[in-house]
C-alpha positions in Angstrom: 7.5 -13.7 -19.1 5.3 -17.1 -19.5 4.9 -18.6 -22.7 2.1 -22.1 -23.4 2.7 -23.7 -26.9 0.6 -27.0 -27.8 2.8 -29.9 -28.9 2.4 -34.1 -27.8 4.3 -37.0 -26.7 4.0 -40.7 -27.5 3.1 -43.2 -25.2 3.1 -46.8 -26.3 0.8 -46.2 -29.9 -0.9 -43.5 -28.4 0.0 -39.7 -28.6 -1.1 -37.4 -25.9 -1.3 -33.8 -25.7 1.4 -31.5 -24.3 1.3 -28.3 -22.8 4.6 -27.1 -23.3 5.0 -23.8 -20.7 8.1 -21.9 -20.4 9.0 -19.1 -17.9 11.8 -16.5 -18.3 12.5 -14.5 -15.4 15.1 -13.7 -12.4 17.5 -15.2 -11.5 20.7 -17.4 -12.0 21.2 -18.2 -15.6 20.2 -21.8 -16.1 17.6 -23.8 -17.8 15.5 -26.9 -15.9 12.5 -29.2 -17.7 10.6 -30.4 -14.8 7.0 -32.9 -15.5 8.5 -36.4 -15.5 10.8 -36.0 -19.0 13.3 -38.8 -20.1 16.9 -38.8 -21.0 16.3 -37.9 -24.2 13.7 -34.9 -23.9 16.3 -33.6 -20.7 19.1 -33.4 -23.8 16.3 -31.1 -25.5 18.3 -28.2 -23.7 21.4 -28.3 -25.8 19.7 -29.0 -28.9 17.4 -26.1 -28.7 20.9 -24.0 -27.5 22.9 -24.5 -30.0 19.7 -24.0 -33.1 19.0 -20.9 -31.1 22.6 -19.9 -31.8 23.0 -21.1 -35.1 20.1 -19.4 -36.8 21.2 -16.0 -35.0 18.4 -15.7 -32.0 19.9 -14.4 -29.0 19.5 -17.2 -25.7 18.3 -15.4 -22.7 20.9 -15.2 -20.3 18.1 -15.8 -17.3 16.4 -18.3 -15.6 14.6 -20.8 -17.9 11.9 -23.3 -16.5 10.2 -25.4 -18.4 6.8 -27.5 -17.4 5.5 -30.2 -19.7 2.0 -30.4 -18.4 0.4 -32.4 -17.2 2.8 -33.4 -15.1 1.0 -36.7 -13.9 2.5 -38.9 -17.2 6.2 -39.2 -18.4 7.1 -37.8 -21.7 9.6 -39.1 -23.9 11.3 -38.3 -27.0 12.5 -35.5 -29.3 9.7 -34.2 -30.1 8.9 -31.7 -27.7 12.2 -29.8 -29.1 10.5 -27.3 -31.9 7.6 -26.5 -29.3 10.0 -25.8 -26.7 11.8 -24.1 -29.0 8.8 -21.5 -29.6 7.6 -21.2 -25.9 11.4 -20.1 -25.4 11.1 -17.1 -28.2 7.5 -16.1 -27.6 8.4 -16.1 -23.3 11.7 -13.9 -24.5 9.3 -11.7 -26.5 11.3 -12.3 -29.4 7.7 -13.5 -30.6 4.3 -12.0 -30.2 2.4 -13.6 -26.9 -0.7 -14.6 -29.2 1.4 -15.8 -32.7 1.2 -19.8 -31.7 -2.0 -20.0 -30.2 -3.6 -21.8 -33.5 -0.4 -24.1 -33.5 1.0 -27.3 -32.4 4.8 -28.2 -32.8 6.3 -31.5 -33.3 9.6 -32.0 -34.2 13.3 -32.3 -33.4 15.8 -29.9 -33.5 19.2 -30.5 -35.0 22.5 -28.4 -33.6 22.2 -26.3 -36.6 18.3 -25.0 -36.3 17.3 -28.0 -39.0 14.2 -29.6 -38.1 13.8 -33.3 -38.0 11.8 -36.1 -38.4 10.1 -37.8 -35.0 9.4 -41.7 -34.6 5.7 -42.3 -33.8 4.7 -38.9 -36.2 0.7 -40.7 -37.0 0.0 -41.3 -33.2 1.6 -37.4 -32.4 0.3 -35.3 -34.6 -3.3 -37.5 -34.2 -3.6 -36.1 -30.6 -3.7 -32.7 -31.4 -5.2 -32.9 -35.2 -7.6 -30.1 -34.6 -4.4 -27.5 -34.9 -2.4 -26.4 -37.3 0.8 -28.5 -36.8 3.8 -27.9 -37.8 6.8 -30.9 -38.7 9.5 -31.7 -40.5 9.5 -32.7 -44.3 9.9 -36.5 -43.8 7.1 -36.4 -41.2 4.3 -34.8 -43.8 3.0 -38.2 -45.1 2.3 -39.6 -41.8 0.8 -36.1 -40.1 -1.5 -36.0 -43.1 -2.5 -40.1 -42.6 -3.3 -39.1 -39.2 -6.1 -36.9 -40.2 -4.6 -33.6 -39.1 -6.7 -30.3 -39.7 -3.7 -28.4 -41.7 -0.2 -30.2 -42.0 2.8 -27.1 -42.0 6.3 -28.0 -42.8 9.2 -25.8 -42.0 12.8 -26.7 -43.2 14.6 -25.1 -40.0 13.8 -22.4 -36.9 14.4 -19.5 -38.8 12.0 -20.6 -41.7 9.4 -21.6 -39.1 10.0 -17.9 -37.2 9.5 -16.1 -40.5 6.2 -18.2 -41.3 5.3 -17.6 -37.7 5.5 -13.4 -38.5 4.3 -13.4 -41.8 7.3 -12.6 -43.5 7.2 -16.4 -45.2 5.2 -19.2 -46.6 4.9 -22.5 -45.1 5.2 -25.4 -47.2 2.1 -26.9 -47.4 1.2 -31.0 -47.8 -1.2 -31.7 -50.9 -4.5 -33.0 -49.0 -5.3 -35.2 -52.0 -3.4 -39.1 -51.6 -0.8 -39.6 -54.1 -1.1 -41.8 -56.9 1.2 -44.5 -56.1 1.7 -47.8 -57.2 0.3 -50.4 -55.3 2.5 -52.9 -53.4 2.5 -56.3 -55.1 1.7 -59.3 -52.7 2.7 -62.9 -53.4 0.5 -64.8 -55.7 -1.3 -68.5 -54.8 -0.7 -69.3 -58.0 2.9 -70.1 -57.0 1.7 -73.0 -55.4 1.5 -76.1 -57.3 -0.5 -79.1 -55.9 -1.4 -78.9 -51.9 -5.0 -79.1 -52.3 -5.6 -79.5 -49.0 -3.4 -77.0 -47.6 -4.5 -74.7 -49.8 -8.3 -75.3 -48.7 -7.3 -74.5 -45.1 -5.7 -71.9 -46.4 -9.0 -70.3 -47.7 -11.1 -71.6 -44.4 -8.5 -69.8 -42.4 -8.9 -66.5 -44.3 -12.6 -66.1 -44.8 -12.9 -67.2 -41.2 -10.5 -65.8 -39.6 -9.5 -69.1 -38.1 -5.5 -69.4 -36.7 -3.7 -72.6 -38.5 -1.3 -74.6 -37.9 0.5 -76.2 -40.5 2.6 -79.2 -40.0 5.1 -81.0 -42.5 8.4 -81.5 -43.5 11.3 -78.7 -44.7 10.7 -77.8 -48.0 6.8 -79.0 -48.3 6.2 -74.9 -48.7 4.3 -74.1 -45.3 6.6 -70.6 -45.7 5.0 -70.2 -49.5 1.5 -70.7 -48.1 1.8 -68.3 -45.2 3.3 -65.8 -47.0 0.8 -65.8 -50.1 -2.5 -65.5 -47.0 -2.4 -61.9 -47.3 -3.2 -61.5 -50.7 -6.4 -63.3 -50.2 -7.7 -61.5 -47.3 -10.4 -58.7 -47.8 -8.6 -54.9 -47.9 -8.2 -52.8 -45.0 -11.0 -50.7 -43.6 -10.5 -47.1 -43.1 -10.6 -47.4 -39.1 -8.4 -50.6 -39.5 -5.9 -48.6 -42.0 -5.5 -45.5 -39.7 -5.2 -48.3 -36.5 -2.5 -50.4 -38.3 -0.5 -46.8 -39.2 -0.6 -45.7 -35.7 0.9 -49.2 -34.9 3.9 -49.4 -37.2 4.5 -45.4 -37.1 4.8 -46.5 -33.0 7.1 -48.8 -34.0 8.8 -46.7 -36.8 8.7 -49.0 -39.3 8.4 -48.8 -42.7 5.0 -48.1 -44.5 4.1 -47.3 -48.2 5.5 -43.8 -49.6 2.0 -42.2 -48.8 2.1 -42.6 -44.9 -0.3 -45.3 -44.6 -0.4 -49.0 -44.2 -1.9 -50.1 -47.6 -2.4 -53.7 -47.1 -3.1 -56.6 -44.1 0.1 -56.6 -42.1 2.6 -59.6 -42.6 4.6 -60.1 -39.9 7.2 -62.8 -39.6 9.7 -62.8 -36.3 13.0 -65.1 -35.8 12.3 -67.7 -33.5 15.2 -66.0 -31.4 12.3 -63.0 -30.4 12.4 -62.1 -26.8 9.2 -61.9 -24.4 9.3 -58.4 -24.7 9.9 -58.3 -28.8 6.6 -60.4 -29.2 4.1 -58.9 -26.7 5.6 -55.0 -26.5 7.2 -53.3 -23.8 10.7 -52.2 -22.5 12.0 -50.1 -19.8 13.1 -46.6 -21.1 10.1 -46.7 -23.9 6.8 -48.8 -24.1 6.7 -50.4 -27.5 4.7 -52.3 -29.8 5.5 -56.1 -30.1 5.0 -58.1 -33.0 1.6 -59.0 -32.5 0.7 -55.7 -32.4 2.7 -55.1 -35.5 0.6 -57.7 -37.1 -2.7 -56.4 -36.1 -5.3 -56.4 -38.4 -2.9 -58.8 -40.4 -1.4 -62.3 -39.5 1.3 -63.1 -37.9 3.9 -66.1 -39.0 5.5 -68.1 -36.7 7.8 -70.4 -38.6 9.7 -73.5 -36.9 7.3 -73.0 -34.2 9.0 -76.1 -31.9 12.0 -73.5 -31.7 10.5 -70.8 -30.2 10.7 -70.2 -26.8 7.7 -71.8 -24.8 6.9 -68.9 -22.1 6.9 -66.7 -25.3 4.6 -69.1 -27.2 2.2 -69.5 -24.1 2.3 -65.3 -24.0 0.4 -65.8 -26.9 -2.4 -67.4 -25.2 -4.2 -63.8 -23.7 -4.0 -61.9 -26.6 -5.5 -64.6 -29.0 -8.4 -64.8 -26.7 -9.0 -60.9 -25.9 -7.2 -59.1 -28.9 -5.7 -56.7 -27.2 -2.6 -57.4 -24.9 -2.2 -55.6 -21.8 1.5 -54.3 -20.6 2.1 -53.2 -17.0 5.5 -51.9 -15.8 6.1 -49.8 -12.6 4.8 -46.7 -14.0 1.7 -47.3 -16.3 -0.2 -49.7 -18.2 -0.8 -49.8 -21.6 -2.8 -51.7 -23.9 -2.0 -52.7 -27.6 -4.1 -53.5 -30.1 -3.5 -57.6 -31.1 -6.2 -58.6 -33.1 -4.0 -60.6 -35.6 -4.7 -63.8 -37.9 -2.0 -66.8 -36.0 -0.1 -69.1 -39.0 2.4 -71.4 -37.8 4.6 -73.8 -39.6 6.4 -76.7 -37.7 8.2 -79.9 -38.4 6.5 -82.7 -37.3 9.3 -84.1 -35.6 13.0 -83.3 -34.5 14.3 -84.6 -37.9 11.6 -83.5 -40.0 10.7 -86.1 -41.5 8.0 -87.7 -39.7 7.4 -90.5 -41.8 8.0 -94.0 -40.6 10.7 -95.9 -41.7 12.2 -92.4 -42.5 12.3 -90.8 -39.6 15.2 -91.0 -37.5 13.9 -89.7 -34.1 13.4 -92.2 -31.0 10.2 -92.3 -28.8 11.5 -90.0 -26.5 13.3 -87.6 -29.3 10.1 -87.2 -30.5 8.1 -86.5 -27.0 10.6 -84.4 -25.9 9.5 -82.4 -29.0 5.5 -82.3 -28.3 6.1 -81.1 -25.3 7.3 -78.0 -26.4 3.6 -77.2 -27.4 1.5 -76.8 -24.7 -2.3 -78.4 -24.8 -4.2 -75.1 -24.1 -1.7 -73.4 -27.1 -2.7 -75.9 -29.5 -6.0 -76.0 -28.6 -6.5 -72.2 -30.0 -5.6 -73.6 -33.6 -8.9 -73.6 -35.4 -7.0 -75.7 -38.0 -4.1 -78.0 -37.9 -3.3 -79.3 -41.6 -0.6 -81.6 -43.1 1.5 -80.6 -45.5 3.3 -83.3 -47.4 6.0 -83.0 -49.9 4.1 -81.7 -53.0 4.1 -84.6 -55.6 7.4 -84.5 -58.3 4.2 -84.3 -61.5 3.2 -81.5 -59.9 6.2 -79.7 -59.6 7.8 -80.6 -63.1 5.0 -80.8 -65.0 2.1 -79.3 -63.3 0.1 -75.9 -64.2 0.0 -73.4 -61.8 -2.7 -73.2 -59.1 -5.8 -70.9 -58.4 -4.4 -67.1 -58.2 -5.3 -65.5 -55.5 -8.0 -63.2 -56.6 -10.1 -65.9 -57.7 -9.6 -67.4 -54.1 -10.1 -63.7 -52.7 -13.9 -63.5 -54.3 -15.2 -66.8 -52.7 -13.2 -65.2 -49.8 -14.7 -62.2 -50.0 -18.4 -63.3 -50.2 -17.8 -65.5 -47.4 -16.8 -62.8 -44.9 -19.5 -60.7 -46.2 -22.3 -63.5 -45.8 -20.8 -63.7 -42.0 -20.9 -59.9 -41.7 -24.1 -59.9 -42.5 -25.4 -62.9 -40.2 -23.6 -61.5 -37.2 -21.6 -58.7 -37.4 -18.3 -60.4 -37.3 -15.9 -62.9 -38.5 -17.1 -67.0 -38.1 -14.3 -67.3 -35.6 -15.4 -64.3 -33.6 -18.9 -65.6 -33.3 -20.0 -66.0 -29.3 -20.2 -69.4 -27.9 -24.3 -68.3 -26.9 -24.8 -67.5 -30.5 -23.9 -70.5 -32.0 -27.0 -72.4 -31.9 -28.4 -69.4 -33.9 -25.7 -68.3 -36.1 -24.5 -72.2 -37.1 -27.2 -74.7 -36.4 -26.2 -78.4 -36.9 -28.0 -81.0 -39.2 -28.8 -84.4 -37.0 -26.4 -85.9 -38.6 -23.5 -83.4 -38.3 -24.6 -82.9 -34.4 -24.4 -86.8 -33.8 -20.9 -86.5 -35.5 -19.5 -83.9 -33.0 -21.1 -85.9 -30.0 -19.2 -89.4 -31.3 -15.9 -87.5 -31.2 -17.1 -85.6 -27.8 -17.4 -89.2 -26.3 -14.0 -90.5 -27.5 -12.1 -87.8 -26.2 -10.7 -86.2 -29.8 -12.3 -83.2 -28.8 -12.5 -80.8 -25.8 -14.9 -78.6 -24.9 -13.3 -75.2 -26.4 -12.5 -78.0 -29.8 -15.7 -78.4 -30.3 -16.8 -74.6 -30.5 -14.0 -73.9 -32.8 -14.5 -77.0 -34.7 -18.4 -75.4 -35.1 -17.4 -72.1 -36.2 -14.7 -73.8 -38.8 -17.6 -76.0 -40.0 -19.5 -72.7 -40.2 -17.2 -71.3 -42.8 -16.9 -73.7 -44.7 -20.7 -73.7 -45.3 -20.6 -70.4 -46.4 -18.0 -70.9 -48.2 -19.9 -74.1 -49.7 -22.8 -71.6 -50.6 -24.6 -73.1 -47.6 -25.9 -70.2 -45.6 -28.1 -71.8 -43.0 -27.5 -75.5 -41.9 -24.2 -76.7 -40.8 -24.7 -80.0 -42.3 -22.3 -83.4 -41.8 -20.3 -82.9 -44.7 -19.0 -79.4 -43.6 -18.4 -80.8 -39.4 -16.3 -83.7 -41.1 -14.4 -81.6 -43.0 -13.8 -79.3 -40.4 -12.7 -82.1 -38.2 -10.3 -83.6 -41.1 -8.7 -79.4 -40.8 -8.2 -80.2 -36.9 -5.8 -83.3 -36.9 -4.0 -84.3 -33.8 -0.6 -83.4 -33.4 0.5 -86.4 -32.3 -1.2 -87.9 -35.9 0.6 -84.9 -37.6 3.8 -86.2 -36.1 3.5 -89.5 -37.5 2.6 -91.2 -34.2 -0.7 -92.7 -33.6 -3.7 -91.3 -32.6 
């Protein structure tokens, strides 16, 4: 007999569609799973074995074959286990020929019939959401964020078998979103003085601009990164469902009702491989922590210590946001359209004050060079952060909270939605003269530093689209004018100046 149940496999954040066909017929007892499966979906043999055994169906003593079609792409994972599972029965005719044909199946089987939960469950069950699937308990948050037609849940193979007849119920998933409490996001009101941090900031999050921020330990670059995600306008619905594929991907952990509720904060060690930024591996394509961080920002602290062929790795996806990830077999591409915040010293010793600092000329070069020029050149801002003052720490009031911050914020992105359909720092270099037109003055301005040298060619369009949001953030919809290009150029400091050397 030939049985074809529906079910899916994950490949890198994207589930495709499986047809999971099983033949029972002559032969020499034995059991083979042939269209490019991995280790772990080879192993699917004993699990679904021993269930079959330990819920009281009889194995078929015969020759089983299974296909996982099509059999042009790999497939990977436990999942295939409960579909395989019910090809096996219906081929056996221990199940009607027709009973699955409304049905998809994705979960793993334990030794004992239970079914289990799957990583990547969102990005699954969102390739075949126009079934009736069927997974485990733990999985029912994410199946239902992935926008599945009808979300069953089974507790082991026997349950789903009675369901499957009609001699059960299935339990069902409430379509309606839980009332949960929201997850609370650091406040900006924990920061006390920094005015001018806090400014870039702002720039940085109605724009969309990546920063740099440069200053010695304990000047709270760390409290200022961390706090940019309460100021940054909530999710869409396309962005939430794209940033729940991601991190279900990734299995990590996401708010009690299966979806990513706020921007994505993501923080690596500066230990992080190649591979742990940008995504990959061997035996399973991955998301990286960029991708992680998608729609969100991602926080590189002690930047000098990272790796430079991982920070130059950066420079692709920064520009495109998307990264592409080629091995032997395939090519994927993830989704990396993140917000970059970096924190560095400004020198070896941190301290980068004269007469304080410690480090020699070529301590200190040695350093730079860890940043490369076209790197640095993709910060919109570069800010100093100095040692907030001891009045302001002792005695001072706490600053701006964040949702006053996120209103001017708000407006701000909205007022650049509505001028061109996108964040400032998004805005085409041919649609500059139209979307940010210069004042005389603040045109002459850009030339004088053109001329010098302080500025290249890609400076001076991000130095624009800066200056652009901080109009709008000024209230100043139509002319860039000189004040918002010199304070734009006052966010884009030298490194060399942020280092305490000299310009």
């Amino acid at each position: 007999m030939f049985a074809s149940v529906r079910s899916t496999t994950l490949l890198g954040v994207v589930g495709r569609a499986v047809d999971v066909e099983v033949h029972v017929g002559i032969g020499l007892p034995g059991f083979t799973i042939v269209g490019q499966p991995d280790e772990v979906c080879r192993e699917s043999r004993d699990r679904v074995r021993a269930a079959f055994l330990s819920r009281g169906f009889t194995w078929p003593n015969r020759r089983i074959t299974v296909n996982l079609a099509p059999s042009g792409e790999r497939k990977g994972g436990s999942g295939l286990d409960l579909a395989i599972a019910v090809a096996v029965l219906i081929a056996d005719e221990q199940l009607a020929v027709d009973v699955a044909t409304k049905y998809a199946f994705v979960a793993e089987l334990g030794l004992d019939g239970s079914l289990r939960d799957v990583v990547g469950a969102a990005p699954l069950v969102g390739a075949i959401r126009d079934h009736r699937v069927v997974v485990a308990g733990a999985n029912a948050a994410a199946a239902r964020a992935a926008g599945a037609r009808e979300v069953l849940i089974a507790t082991d193979l026997a349950h789903m078998v009675a369901c499957l007849r009609g001699e059960a119920q299935w339990q069902t998933c409430d379509d309606a979103e839980p009332q949960l409490p929201d997850d609370k996001l650091p406040d900006l009101c924990d920061v006390r003085g920094q005015p001018v941090a806090r400014l870039a900031l702002e720039v940085a999050a109605a724009g969309a601009h990546h920063t740099l921020l440069v200053g010695p330990p304990g000047a709270g670059k760390s409290m200022l990164a961390r706090r940019l995600p309460s100021i940054l306008p909530a999710l869409s619905d396309e962005q939430v469902l794209s940033c729940t594929m991601v991190h279900s991907a990734a299995h990590v952990a996401m708010h009690a009702s299966g979806r990513v509720r706020h921007a994505p904060f993501r923080s690596p060690h500066h230990s992080i491989s190649l591979v742990g930024l940008i995504g990959g591996g061997s035996a399973a394509m991955r998301p990286g922590e960029i991708s992680l961080a998608s729609e969100g920002v991602l926080f590189l602290d002690e930047l000098g210590e990272f790796a430079p062929s991982v920070l130059d790795a950066l420079r692709q996806p920064l520009e495109d946001g998307v990264v592409h990830v080629s091995r032997a077999r395939t090519t994927l591409v993830f989704p990396a359209r993140f917000l970059l915040i970096a924190a560095a010293n400004p020198c070896p010793c941190g301290a980068g004050t004269p007469g304080i600092c410690v480090c020699d000329d070529a301590a200190r070069s040695k350093y730079l060079r860890r940043f490369s020029g076209p790197l640095l050149d993709r910060f919109d801002l570069r800010v100093s952060v100095g040692l907030p003052k001891v009045d302001d720490l002792v005695d001072g009031v706490n600053g701006e909270s964040s949702a006053m911050v996120k209103q001017r914020v708000l407006a701000a992105r909205q007022m650049a939605e509505r001028r061109g359909g996108c964040t400032n720092a998004a805005i085409a270099i041919n649609d500059l003269d139209r979307f940010a037109p210069l004042a005389p003055a603040a045109r002459a301005m850009l030339r004088r530093e053109l001329e010098v040298g302080r500025l290249s060619g890609r400076g001076l369009h991000r130095v624009r689209r800066v200056a652009r949001t901080i109009a709008d953030l000024d209230g100043a919809p139509d002319i860039v004018g000189e004040a918002h290009v010199a304070t734009a150029l006052q966010l884009r400091t030298s490194l060399t100046v942020l280092s305490g050397g000299r310009r």
